[in-house]
Wavefront OBJ file of the C-alpha trace (Angstrom):
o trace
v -10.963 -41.192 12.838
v -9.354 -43.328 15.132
v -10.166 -41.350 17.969
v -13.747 -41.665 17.554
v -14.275 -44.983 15.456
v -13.263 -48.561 16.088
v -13.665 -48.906 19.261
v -16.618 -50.198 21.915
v -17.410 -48.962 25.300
v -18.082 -51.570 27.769
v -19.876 -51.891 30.950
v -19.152 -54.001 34.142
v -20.362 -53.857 37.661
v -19.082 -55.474 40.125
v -20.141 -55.971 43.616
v -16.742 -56.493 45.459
v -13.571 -53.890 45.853
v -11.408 -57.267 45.874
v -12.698 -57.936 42.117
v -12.310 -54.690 41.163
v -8.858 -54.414 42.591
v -8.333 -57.845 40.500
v -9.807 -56.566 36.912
v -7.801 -53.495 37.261
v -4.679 -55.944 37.853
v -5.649 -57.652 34.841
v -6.721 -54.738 32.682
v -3.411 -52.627 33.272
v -0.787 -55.565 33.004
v 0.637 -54.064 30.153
v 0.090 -50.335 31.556
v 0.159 -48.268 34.762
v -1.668 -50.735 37.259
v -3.994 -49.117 39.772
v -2.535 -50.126 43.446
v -4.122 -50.376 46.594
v -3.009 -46.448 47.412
v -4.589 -45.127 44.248
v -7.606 -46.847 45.325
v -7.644 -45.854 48.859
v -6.792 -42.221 47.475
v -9.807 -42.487 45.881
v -12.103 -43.336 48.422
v -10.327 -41.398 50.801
v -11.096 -38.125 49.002
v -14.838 -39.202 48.056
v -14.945 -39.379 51.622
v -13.687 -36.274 52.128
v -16.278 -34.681 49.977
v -19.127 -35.852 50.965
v -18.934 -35.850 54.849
v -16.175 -33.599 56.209
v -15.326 -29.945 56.719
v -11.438 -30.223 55.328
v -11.037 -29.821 52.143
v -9.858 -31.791 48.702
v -7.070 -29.766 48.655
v -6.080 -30.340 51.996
v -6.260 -34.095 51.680
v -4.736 -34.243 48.852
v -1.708 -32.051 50.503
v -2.039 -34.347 53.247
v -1.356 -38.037 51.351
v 1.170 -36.493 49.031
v 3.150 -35.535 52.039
v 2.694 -39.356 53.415
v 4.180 -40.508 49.946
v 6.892 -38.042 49.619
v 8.185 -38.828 53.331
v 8.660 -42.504 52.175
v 10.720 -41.439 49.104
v 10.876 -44.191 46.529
v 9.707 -46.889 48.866
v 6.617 -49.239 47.391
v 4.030 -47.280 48.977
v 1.650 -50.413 49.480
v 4.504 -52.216 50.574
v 4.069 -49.763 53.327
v -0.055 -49.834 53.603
v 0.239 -53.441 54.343
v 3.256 -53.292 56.822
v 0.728 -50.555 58.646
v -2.132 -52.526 58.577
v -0.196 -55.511 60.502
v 0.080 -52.944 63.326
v -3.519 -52.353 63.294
v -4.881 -56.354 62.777
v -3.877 -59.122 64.040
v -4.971 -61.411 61.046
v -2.777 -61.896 57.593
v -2.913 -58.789 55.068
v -2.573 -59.844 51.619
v -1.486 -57.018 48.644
v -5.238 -57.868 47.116
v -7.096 -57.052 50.655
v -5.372 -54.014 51.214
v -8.137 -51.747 50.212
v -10.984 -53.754 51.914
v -9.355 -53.735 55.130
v -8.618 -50.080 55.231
v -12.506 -49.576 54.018
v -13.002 -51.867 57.199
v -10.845 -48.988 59.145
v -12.425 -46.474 58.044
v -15.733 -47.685 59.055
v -14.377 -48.615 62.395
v -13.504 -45.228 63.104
v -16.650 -43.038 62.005
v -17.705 -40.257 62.010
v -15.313 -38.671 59.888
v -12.979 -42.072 59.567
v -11.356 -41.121 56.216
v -9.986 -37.986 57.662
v -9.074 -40.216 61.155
v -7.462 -42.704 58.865
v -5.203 -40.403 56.418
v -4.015 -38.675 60.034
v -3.102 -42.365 61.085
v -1.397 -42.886 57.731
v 0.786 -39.034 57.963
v 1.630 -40.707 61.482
v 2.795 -44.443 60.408
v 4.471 -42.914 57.025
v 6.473 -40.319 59.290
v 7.523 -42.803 61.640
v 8.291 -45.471 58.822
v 10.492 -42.887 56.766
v 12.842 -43.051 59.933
v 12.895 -46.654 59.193
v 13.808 -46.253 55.713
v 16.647 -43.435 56.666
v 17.555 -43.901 59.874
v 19.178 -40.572 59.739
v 16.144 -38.727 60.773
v 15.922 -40.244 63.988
v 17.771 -38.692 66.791
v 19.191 -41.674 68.678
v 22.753 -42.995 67.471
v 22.035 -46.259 69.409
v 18.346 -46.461 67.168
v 20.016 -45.111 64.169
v 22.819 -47.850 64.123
v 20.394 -50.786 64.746
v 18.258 -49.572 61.707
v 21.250 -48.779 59.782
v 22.427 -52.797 60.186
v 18.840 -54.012 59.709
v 17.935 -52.309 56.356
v 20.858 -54.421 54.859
v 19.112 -57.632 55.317
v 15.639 -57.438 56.236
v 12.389 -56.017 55.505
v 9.946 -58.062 57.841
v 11.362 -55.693 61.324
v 9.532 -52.759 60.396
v 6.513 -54.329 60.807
v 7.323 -54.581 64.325
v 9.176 -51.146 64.481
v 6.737 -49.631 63.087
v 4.592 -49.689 65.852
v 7.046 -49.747 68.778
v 7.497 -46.026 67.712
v 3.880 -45.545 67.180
v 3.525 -46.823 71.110
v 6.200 -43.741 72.241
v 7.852 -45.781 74.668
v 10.905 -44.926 76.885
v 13.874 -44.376 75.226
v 15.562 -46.829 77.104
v 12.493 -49.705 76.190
v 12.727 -48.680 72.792
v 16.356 -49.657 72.309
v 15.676 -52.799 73.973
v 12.971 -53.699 72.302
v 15.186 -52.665 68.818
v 18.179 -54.488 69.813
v 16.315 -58.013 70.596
v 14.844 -57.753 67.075
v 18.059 -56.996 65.564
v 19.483 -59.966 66.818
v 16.274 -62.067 66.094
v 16.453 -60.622 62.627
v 19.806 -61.890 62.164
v 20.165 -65.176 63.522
v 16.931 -66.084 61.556
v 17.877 -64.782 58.035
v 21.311 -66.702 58.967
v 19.969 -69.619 59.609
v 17.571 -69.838 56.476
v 14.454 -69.085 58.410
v 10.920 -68.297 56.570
v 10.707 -64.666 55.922
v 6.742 -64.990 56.038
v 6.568 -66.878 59.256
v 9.407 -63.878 61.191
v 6.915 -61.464 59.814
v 3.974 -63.334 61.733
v 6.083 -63.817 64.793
v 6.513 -60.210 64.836
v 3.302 -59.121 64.130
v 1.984 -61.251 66.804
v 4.468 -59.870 69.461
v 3.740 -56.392 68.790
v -0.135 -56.879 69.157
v 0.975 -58.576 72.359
v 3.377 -55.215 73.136
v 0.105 -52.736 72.313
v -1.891 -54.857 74.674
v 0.586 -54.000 77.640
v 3.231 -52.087 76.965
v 4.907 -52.043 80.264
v 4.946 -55.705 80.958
v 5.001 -57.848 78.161
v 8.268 -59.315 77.630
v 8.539 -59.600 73.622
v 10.831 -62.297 71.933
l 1 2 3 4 5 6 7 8 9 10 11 12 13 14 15 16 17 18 19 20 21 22 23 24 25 26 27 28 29 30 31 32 33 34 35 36 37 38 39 40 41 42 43 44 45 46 47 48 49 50 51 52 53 54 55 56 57 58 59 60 61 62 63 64 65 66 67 68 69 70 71 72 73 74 75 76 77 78 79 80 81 82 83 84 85 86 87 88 89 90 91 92 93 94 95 96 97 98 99 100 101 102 103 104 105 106 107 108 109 110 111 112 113 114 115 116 117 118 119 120 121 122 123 124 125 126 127 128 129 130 131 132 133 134 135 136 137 138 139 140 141 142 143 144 145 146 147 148 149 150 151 152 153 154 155 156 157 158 159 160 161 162 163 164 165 166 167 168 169 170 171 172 173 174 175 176 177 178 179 180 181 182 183 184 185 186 187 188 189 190 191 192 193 194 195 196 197 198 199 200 201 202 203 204 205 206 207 208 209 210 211 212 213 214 215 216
């Protein structure tokens, strides 16, 4: 009887993905929340289905492969340190889904599939982040090696330096100057948040001209 008395089914609709990001928040606090990947999962395969000639199953195949190249890494930890490579504004947890919507839209027809092929990409390239024994450079490997013991906020930058495919050579340049940045700023009690911007900024700068803009 419990299964099919006391209870009440209730209604709401709500004209914003940022509120219903927030109500699932709230709903689910004491259960398995809904994150901004299940969400953009979601839409992503919708997408799928109603405009494109891959399949569900294909997509599907396709994101599980992005997660399971990041291991146990916070997956929207990694959505947002992707979307700083693609804006140039602030990207908050709760806007996560909007501003890949906003992606998505930007790169029609057939942006869902465009953006999950983005995402393979940036999750590939971020899992050599994570273990730096999958990339084959000792010089890159060591420098990622030191950072992941005391700093998050360089992949954001890292993240799209290998996305760019730059000369070897530029790329351990580029690597060691944030290395050092990275540590004389954590050792000197610097604002994690405002080395994040900093390299967000100098990146977009980077993407703008890649073989003349001298970063940091």
């Amino acid at each position: 009887h419990a299964l099919t008395r006391n209870f009440e089914i209730h209604t709401m609709v709500l004209i914003s993905e940022d509120d219903a990001y927030t109500l699932f928040e709230s709903l689910n606090d004491r259960g398995l929340r809904l994150n901004p990947g299940d969400l953009l999962k979601t839409f992503t395969l919708d997408e799928v289905r109603q405009g494109s000639a891959e399949t569900i199953d294909n997509a599907i195949a396709r994101w599980d492969d992005a997660m399971t190249s990041l291991g146990d890494f916070d997956f929207t930890k990694f959505l947002r340190h992707f979307l700083l490579t693609r804006t140039t504004t602030k990207v908050q947890n709760r806007k996560i889904f909007s501003e890949f919507k906003n992606q998505v839209q930007r790169l029609q027809p057939g942006g869902a599939v465009k953006n999950l092929g983005h995402i393979e990409i940036a999750a590939s390239n971020y899992s050599k982040l994570l273990a730096p024994s999958l990339h084959p450079d000792d010089k890159l490997r060591d420098s990622f090696n030191r950072m992941s013991l005391y700093s998050q906020t360089h992949r954001v930058f890292l993240l799209g330096m290998l996305e760019l495919q730059l000369e070897l050579q530029d790329q351990q340049r580029l690597t060691r100057a944030i290395e050092n940045l990275s540590y004389r700023w954590i050792a000197t009690g610097g604002n994690a948040q405002e080395l994040e911007t900093i390299y967000q900024q100098q990146l977009h700068l980077l993407k703008a001209n890649p073989i003349t803009t001298n970063c940091m």
